[in-house]
DRENVEX-381764 format. One record per residue: residue in three letters; x, y, z negated of N, C-alpha, C in turn. Coordinates in pm, whole numbers. Layout:
<nodes>
NODE    aa     n.px     n.py     n.pz    ca.px    ca.py    ca.pz     c.px     c.py     c.pz
NODE   ALA        X        Y        Z        X        Y        Z        X        Y        Z
...
</nodes>
This chain:
<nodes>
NODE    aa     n.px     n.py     n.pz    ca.px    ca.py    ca.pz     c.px     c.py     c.pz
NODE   UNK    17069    13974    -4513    17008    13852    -4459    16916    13887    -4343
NODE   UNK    16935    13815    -4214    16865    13858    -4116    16692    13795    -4178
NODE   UNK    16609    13893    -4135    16474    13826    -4145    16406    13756    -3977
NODE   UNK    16347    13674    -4047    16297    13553    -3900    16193    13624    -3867
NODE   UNK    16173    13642    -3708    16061    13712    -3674    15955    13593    -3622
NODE   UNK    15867    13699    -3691    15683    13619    -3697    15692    13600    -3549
NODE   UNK    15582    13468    -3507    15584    13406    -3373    15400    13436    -3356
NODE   UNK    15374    13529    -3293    15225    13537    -3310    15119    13508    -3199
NODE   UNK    15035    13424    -3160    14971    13366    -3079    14846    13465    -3033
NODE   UNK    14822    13558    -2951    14686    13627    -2969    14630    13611    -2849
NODE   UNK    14492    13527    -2866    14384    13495    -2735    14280    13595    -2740
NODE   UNK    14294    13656    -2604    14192    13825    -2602    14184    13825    -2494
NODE   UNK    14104    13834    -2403    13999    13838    -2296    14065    13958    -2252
NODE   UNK    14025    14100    -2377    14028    14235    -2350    14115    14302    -2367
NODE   UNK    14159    14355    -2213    14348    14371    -2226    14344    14526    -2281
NODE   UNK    14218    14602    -2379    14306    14731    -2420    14286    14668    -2557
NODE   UNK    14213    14586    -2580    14177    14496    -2726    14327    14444    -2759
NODE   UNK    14388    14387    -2685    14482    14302    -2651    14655    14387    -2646
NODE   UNK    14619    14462    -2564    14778    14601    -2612    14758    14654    -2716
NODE   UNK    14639    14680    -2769    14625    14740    -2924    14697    14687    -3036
NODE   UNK    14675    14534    -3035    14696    14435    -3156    14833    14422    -3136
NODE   UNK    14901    14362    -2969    15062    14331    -2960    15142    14450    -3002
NODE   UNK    15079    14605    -2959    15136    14687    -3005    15166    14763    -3162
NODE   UNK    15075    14701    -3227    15095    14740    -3354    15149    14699    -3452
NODE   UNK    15170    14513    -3428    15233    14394    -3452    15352    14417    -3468
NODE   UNK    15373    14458    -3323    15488    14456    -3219    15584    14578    -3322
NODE   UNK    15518    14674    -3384    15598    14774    -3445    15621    14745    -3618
NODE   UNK    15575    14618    -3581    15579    14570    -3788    15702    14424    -3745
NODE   UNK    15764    14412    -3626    15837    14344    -3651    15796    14190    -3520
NODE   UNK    15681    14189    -3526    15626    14049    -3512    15652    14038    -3354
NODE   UNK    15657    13935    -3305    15646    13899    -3185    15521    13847    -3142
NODE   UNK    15450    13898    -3035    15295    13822    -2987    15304    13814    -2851
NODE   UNK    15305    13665    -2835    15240    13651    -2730    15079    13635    -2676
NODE   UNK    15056    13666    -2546    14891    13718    -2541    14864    13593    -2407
NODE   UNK    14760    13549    -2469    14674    13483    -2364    14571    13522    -2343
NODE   UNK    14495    13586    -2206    14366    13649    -2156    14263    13519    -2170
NODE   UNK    14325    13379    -2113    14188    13292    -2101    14266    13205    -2220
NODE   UNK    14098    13150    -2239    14096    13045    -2332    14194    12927    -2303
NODE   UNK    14178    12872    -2183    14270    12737    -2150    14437    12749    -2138
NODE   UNK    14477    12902    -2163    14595    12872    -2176    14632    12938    -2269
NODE   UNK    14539    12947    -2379    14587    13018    -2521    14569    12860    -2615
NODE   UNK    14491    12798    -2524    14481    12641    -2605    14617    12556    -2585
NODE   UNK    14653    12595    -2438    14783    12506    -2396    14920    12537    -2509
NODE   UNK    14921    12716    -2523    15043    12718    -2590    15016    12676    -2743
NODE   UNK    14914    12700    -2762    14851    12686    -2931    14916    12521    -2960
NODE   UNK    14915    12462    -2874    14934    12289    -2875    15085    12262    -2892
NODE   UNK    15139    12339    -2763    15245    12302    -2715    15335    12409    -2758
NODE   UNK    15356    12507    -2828    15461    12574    -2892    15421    12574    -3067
NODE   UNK    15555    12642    -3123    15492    12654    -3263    15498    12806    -3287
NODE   UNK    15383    12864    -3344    15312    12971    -3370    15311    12977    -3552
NODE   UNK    15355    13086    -3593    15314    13152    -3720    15182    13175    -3776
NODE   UNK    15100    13234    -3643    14980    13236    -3627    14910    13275    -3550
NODE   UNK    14734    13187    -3518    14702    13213    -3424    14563    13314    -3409
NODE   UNK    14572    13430    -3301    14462    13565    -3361    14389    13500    -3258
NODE   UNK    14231    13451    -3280    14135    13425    -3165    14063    13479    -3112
NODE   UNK    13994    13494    -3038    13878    13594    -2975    13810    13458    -2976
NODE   UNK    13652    13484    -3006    13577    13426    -3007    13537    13423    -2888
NODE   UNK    13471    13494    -2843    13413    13496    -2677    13506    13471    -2600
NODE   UNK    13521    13391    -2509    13611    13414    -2426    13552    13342    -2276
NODE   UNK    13552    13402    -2156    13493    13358    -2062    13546    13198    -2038
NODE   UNK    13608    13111    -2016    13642    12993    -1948    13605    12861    -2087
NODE   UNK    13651    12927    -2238    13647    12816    -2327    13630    12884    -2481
NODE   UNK    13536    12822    -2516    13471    12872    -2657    13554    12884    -2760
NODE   UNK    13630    12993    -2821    13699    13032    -2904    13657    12894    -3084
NODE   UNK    13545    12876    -3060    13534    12793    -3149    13588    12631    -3140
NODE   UNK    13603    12612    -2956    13632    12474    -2926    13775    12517    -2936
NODE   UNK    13862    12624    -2960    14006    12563    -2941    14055    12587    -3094
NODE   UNK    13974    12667    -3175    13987    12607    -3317    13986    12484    -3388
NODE   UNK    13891    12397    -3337    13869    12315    -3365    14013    12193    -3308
NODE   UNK    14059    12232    -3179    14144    12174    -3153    14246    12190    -3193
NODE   UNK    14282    12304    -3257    14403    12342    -3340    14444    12252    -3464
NODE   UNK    14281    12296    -3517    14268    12200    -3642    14306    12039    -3633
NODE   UNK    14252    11989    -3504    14281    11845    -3498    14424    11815    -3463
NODE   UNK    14527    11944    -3437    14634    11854    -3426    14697    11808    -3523
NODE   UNK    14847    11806    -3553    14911    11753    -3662    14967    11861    -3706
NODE   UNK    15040    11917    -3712    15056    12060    -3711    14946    12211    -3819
NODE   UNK    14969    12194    -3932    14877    12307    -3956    14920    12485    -3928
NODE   UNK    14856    12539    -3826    14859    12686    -3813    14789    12770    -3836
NODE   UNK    14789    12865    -3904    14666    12997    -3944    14607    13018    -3842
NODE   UNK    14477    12989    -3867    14382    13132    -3734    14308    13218    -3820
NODE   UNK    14278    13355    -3724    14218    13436    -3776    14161    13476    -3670
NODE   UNK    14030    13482    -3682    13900    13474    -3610    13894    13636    -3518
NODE   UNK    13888    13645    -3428    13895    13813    -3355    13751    13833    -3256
NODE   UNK    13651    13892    -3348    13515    13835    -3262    13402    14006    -3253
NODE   UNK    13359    13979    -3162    13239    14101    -3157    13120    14033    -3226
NODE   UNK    13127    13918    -3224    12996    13848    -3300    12985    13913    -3474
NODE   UNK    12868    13890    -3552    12903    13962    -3627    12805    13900    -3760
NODE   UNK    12749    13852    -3686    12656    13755    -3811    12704    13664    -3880
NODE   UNK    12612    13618    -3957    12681    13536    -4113    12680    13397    -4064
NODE   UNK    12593    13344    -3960    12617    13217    -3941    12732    13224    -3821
NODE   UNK    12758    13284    -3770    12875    13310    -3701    13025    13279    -3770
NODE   UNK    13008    13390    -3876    13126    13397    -3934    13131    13225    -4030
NODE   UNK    13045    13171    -4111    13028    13108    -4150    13082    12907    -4051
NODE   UNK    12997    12924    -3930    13076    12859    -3850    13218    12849    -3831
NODE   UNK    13253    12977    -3796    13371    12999    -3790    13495    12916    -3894
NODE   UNK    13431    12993    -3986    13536    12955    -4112    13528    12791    -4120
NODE   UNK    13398    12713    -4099    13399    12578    -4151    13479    12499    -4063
NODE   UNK    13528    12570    -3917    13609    12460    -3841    13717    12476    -3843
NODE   UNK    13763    12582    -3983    13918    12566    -3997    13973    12680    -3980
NODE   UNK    13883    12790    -3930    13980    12901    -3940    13978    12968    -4091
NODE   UNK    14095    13015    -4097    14153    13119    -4183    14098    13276    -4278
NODE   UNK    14062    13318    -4145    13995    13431    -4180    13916    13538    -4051
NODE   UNK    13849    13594    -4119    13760    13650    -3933    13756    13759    -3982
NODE   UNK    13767    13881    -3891    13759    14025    -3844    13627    14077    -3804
NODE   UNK    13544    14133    -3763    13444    14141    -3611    13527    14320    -3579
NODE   UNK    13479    14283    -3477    13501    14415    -3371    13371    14533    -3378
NODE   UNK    13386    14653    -3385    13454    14698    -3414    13588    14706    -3545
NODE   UNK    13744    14705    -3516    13767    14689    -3655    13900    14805    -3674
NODE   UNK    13906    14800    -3821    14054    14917    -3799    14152    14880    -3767
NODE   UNK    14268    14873    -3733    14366    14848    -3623    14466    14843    -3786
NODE   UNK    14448    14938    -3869    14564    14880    -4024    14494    14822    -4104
NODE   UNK    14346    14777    -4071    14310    14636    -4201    14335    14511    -4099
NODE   UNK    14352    14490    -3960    14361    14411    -3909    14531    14373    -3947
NODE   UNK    14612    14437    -3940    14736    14426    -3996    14816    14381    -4067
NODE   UNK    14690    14460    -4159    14709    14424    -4378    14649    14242    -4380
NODE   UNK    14554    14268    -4274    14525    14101    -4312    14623    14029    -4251
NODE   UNK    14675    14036    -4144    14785    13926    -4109    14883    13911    -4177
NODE   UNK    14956    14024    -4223    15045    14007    -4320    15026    13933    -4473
NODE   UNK    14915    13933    -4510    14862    13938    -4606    14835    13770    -4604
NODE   UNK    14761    13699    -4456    14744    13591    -4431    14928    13516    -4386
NODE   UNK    14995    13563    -4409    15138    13521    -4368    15211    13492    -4512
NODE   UNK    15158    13594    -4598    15250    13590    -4694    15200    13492    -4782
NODE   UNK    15016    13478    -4782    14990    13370    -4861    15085    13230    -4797
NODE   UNK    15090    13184    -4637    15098    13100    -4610    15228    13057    -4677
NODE   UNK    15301    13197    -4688    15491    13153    -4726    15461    13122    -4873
NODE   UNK    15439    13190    -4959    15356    13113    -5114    15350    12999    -5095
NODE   UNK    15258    12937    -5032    15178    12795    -5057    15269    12700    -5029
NODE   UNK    15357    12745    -4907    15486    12664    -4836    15592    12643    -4936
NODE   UNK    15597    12755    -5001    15745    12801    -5071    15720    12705    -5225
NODE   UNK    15587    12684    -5319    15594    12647    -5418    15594    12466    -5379
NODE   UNK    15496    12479    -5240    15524    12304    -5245    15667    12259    -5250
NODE   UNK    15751    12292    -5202    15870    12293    -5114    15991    12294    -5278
NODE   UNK    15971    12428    -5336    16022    12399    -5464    16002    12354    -5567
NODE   UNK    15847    12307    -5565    15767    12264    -5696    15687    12175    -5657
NODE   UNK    15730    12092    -5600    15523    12021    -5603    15447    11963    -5706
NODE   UNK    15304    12066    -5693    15255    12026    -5834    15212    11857    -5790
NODE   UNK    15181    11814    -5939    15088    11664    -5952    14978    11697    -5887
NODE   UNK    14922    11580    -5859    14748    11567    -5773    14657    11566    -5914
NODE   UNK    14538    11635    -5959    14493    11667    -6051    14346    11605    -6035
NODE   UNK    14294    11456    -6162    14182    11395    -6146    14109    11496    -6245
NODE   UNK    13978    11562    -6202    13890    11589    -6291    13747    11490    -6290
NODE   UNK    13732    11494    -6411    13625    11406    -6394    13629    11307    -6235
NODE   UNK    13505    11281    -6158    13515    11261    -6106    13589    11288    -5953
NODE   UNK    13673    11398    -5978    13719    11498    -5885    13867    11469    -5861
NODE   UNK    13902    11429    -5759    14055    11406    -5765    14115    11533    -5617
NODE   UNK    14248    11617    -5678    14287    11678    -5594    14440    11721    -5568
NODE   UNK    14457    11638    -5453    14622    11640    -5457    14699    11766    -5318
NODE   UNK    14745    11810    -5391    14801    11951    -5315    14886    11943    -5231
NODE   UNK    14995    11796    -5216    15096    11786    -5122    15047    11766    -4970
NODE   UNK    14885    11668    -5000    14882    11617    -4830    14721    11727    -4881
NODE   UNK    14667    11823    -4953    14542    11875    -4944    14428    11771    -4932
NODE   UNK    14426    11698    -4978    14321    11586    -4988    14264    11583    -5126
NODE   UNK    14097    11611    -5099    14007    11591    -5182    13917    11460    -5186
NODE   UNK    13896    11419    -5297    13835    11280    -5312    13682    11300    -5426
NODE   UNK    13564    11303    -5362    13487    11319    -5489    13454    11147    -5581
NODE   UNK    13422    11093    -5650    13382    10946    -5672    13500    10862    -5579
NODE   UNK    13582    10848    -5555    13658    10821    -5421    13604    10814    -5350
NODE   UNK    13515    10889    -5271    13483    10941    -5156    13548    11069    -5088
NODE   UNK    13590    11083    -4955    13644    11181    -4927    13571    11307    -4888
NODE   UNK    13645    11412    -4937    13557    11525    -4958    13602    11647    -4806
NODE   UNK    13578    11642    -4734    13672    11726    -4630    13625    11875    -4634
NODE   UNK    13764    11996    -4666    13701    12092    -4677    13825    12179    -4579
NODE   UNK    13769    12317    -4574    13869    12410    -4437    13967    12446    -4556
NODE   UNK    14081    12484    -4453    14178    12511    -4547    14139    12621    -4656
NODE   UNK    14062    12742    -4676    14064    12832    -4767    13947    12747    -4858
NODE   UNK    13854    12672    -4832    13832    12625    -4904    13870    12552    -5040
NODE   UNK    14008    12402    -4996    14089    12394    -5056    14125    12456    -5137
NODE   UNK    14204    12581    -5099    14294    12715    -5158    14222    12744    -5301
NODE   UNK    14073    12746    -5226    13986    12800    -5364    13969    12714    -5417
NODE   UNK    13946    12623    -5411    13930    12437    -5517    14088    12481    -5599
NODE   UNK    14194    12479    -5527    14313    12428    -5622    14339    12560    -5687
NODE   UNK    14334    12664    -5658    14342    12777    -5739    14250    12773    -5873
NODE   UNK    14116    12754    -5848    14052    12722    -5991    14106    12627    -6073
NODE   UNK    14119    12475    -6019    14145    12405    -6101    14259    12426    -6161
NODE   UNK    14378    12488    -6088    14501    12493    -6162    14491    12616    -6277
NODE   UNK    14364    12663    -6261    14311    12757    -6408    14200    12731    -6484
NODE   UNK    14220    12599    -6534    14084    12595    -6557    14036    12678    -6698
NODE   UNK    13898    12683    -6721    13828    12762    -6763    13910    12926    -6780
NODE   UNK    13968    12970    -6694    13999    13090    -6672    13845    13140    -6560
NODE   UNK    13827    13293    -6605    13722    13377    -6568    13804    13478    -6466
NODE   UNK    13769    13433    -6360    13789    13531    -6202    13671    13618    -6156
NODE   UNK    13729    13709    -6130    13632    13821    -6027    13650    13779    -5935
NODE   UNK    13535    13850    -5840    13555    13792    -5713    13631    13886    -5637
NODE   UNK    13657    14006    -5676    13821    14103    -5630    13936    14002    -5662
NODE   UNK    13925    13990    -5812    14048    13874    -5801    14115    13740    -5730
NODE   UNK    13987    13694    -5670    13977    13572    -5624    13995    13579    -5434
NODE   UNK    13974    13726    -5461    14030    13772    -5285    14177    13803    -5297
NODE   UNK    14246    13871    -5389    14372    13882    -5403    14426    13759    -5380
NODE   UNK    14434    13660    -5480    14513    13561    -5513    14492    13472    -5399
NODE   UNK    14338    13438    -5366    14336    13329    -5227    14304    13339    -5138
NODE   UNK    14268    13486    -5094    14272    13561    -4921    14347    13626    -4918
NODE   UNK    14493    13641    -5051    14553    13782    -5017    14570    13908    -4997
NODE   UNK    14461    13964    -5047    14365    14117    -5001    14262    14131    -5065
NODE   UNK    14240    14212    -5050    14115    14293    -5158    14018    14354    -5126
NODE   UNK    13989    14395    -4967    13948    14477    -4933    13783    14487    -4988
NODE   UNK    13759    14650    -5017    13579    14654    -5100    13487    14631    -4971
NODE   UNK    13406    14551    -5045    13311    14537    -4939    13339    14343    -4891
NODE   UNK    13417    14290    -4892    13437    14181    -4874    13450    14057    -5001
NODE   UNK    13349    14075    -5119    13357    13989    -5202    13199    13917    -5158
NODE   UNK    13127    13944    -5057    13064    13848    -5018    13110    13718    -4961
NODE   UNK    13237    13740    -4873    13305    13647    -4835    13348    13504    -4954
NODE   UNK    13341    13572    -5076    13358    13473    -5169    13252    13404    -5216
NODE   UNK    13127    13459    -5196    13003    13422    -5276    12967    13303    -5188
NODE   UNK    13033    13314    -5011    12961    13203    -4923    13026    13115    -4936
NODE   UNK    13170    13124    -4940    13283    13012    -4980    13210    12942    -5105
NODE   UNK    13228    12966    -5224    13172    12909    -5324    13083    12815    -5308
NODE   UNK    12961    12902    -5234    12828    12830    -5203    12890    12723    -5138
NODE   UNK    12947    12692    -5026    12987    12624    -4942    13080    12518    -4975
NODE   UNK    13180    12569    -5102    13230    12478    -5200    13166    12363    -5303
NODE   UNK    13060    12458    -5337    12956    12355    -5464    12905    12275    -5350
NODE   UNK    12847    12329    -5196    12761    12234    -5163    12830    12081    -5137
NODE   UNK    12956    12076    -5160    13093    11996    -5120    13132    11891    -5214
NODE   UNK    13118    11934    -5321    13146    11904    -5449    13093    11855    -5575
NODE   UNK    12982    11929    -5556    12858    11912    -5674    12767    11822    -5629
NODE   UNK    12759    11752    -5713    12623    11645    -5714    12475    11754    -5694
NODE   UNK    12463    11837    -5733    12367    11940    -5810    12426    12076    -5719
NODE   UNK    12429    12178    -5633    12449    12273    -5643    12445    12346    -5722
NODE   UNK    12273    12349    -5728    12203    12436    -5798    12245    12438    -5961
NODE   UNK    12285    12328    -5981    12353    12320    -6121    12441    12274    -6168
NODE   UNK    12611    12352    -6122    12741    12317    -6102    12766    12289    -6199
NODE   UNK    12867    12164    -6205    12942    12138    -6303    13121    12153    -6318
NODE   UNK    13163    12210    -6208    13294    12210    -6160    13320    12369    -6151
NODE   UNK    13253    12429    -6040    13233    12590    -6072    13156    12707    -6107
NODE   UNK    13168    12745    -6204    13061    12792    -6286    13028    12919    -6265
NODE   UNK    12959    12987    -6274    12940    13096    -6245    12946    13188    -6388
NODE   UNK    12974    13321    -6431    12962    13356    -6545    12952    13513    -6474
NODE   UNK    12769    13521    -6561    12700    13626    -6487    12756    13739    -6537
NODE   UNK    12761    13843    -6421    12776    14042    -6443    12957    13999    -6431
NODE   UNK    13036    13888    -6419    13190    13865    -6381    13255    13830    -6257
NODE   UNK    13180    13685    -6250    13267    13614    -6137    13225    13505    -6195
NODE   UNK    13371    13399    -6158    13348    13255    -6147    13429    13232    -6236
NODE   UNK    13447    13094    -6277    13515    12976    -6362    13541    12827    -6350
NODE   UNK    13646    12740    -6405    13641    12651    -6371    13585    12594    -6498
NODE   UNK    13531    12466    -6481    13519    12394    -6553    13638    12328    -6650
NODE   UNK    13607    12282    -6781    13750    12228    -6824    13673    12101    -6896
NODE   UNK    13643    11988    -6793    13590    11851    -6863    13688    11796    -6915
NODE   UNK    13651    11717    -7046    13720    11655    -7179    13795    11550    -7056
NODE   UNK    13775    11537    -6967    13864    11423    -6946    14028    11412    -6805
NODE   UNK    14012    11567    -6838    14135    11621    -6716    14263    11534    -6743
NODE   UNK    14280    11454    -6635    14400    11448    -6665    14494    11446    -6511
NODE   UNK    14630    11426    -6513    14722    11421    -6412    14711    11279    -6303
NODE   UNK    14700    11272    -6206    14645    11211    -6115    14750    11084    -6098
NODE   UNK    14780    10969    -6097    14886    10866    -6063    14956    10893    -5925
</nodes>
């Protein structure tokens, strides 16, 4: 069976930044095309379809964060993964809330940058592949309603808008509920990867989840924390399958 080659979008300013990534891609199969400026890594991002898109944050002509955001607003959902020298937590944190995928900073290794695309590809074919053969029911908890076909969260019927890995992590718990996750585990299953050193990335998600969700942060009722482990879902007496 022939395999379909990856269509890969990479916006990089920095053309040895930039032969580094197409070239290493480039030897795992993938196809990348490279845009130096922002305004025409936004044009093709719009106007072709991409597997996925690698961003540079900085970019002289247009803010790596404004063409995320425009990605996000089209109709069309495509992976980004954040490609930045920036390196701070409200950075990265930004980042993630307007929809991207997953972020790197620079300096970075040239085979975890790799492991994550692949890694961010294969979740995407998962998520594609079970809707496609399975779609689960939309699942009311308590006040919590969450339906997986169109990703729409509803708290009280109010709408709850969250970035896509957000989601990921909402429906992954609930579809376990009161199951006990590490937060290694919880990078496997819904970032795809494991890498040590990156289970902070889960602790801000979370945070960023309860602040979404919970009436109470400070005193969740949906995701629980269970100390010296990880996390948990809640399993309220009144779960049931969504109409």
């Amino acid at each position: 069976m022939r395999t379909v080659q990856r269509e890969i979008l990479l916006v990089e300013d920095n053309t040895e930044i930039a032969h580094l990534v197409m070239l290493h891609l480039g030897d795992t199969g993938m196809r990348v095309t490279h845009a130096a400026h922002g305004n025409d890594g936004l044009q093709m991002a719009l106007q072709q379809s991409f597997d996925l898109v690698i961003l540079d944050l900085m970019l002289p002509d247009i803010d790596g964060m404004e063409i995320c955001r425009a990605i996000r607003n089209s109709d069309d959902y495509t992976p980004v993964m954040m490609l930045t020298a920036r390196s701070s937590e409200l950075d990265r944190v930004l980042g993630l809330e307007i929809g991207a995928d997953d972020y790197i900073s620079k300096p970075f290794s040239i085979r975890e940058l790799v492991a994550r695309v692949k890694a961010l590809l294969r979740r995407v074919d998962s998520c594609t592949n079970r809707l496609n053969t399975n779609p689960p029911e939309a699942l009311r908890l308590g006040e919590l309603e969450i339906d997986p076909a169109t990703r729409a969260v509803q708290l009280n019927d109010r709408t709850v808008d969250l970035t896509a890995r957000e989601f990921d992590l909402l429906w992954h718990f609930a579809s376990h509920p009161g199951r006990v996750f590490t937060r290694g585990q919880l990078l496997d299953y819904v970032w795809g990867y494991g890498h040590e050193g990156y289970e902070h990335t889960v602790n801000s998600h979370i945070n960023r989840l309860r602040a979404k969700i919970e009436h109470d942060p400070s005193s969740p009722q949906y995701v629980l924390t269970v100390w010296g482990v990880g996390y948990r879902f809640a399993e309220p007496v009144n779960n049931v399958r969504a109409n």
